[in-house]
C-alpha positions in Angstrom: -15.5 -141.4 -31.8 -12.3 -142.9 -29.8 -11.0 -139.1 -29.8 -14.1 -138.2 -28.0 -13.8 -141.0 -25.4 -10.1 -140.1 -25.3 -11.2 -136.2 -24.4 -13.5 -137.3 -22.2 -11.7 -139.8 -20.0 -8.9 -137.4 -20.0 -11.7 -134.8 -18.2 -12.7 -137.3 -15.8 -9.1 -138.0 -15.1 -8.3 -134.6 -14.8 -10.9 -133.8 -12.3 -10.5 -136.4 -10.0 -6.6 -135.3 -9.9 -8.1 -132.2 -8.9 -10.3 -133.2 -6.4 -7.6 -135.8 -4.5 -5.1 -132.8 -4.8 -7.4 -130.6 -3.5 -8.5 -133.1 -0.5 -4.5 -133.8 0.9 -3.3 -130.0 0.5 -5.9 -129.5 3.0 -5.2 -132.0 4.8 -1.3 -131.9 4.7 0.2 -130.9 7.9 -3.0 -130.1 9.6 -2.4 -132.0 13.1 0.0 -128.9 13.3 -2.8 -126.4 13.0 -3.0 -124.4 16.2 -6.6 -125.2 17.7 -8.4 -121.7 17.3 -11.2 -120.9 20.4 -14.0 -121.1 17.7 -13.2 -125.1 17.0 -12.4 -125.7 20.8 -15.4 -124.6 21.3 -17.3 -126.1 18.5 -16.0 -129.3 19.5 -16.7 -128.8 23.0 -20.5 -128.6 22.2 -20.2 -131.8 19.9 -18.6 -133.7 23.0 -21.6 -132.4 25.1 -24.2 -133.4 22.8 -22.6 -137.2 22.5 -23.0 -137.8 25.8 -26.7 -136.1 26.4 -28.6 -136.4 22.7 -31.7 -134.7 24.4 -31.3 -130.8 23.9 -34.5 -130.4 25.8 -32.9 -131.5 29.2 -32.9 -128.4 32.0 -29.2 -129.6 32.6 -27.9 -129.3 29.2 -25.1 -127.2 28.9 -23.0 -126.6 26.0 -19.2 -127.0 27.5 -17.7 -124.2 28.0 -20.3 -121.4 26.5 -23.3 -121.2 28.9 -25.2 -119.7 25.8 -23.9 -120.8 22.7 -26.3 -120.0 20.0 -24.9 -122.2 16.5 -25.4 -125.6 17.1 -26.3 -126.6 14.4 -22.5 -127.6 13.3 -21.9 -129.1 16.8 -24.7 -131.5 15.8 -23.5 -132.5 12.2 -19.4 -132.4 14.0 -21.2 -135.2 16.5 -23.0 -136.9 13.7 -20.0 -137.0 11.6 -17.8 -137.9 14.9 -19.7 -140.5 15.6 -18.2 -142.9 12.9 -14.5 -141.2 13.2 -12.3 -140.6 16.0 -13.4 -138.1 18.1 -10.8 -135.6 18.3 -9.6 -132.5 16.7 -8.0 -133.9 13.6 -11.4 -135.7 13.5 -13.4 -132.6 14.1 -11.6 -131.0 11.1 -11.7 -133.8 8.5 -15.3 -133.1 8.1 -14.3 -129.7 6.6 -12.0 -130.7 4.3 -14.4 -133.5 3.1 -16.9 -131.0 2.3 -14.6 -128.5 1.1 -13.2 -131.3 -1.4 -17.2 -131.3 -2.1 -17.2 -127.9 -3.2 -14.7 -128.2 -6.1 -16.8 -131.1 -7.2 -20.0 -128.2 -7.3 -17.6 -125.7 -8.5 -17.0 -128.0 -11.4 -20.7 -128.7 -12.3 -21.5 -125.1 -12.1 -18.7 -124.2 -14.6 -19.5 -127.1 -16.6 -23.2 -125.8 -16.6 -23.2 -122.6 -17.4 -20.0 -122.5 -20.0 -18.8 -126.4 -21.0 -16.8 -128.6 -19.1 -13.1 -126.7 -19.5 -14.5 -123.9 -18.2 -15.8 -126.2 -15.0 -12.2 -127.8 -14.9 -10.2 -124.7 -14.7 -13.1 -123.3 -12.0 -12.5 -126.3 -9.9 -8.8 -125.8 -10.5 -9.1 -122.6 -9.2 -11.1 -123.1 -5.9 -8.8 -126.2 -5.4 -5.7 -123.8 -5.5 -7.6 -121.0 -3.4 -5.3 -120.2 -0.4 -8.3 -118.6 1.4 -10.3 -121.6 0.9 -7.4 -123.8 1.7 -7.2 -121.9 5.2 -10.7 -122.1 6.4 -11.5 -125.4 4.7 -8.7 -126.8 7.8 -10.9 -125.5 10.2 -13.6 -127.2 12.4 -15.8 -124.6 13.1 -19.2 -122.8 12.3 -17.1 -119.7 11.1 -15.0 -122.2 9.0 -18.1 -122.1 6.5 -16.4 -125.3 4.1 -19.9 -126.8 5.0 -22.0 -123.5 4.2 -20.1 -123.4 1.4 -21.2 -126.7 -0.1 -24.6 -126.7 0.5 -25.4 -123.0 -0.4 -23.3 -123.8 -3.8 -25.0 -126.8 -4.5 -28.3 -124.9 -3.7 -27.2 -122.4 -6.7 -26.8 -124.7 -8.4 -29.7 -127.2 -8.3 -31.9 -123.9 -8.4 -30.0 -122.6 -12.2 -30.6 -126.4 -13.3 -34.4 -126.8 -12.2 -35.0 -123.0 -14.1 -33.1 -124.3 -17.5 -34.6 -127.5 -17.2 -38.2 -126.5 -15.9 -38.2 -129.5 -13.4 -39.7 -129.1 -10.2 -37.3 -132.0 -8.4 -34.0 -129.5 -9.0 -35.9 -126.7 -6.9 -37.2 -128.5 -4.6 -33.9 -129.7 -3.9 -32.5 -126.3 -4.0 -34.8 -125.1 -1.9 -33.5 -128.3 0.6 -29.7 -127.2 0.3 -30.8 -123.9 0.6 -32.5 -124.4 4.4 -29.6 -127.1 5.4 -27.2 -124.3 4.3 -29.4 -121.7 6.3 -29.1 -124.1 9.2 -25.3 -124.5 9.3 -25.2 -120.7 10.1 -28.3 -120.4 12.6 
């Protein structure tokens, strides 16, 4: 019994190393990230929609793009902003917080569908991923750290609510599924 709890704390322990490792790589050196036109722009939008919340006004514009057609980030960015400096290192820190998110998913879908090594060494692996790593420091819809998490964690309520035969997992898959919809529209 105390090798069990043993095994298992040293799990838990294991993953949250993961998961703070995986949250300051990204975050490491990123005020010397060159702003990229996607996240100027991006953040652009969020600054216009703090200071005009009505997107039904005839003299809303969205900064810099006369027609900018994926606002739906801008308005999470500005939600998220709202509670954080608003600036570009702000403007990226909500990517990296929902990329650390994914290798939390990552884990319960390994642990899921094969046992809870397997979900360790998956989370490992997405924690490590250089491409993740790249667009996870980047504020922007193209970024997709938030699509990412939600379209994830829609997999994986949806596998949970078919194993278990629970209705609540797919209805909140089918949630994640239309927020993670909504982060590209």
């Amino acid at each position: 019994m105390a090798n069990k709890n043993i095994k298992k704390s040293a799990l838990i322990i294991f993953l949250v190393f993961i998961l703070i490792f995986a949250f300051f790589i990204r975050l490491v050196g990123l005020q010397q990230v060159e702003l990229l036109f996607d996240e100027y722009a991006d953040f652009s939008v969020a600054i216009t929609i703090k200071e005009n919340l009505n997107p039904f006004d005839s003299k809303y514009t969205y900064g810099i793009i006369d027609d900018f057609d994926q606002t739906r980030f801008s308005y999470y960015l500005t939600a998220f902003l709202l509670f954080w400096r608003f600036d570009t290192m702000g403007s990226r820190i909500i990517s990296i917080i929902f990329a650390t998110l994914t290798v939390l998913v990552v884990y319960f879908i390994g642990k899921e569908l094969f046992n809870k090594e397997t979900g360790l060494i998956s989370a490992a692996l997405m924690a490590f991923s250089v491409y993740h790593i790249a667009f996870s420091r980047l504020a922007m819809t193209s970024g997709d750290s938030v699509f990412l998490f939600f379209y994830l964690t829609s997999g994986y309520f949806f596998y949970k609510g078919m194993k278990c035969k629970k209705n609540f997992y797919i209805f909140l898959s089918a949630i994640f599924t239309g927020i993670s919809i909504a982060t590209k529209l």
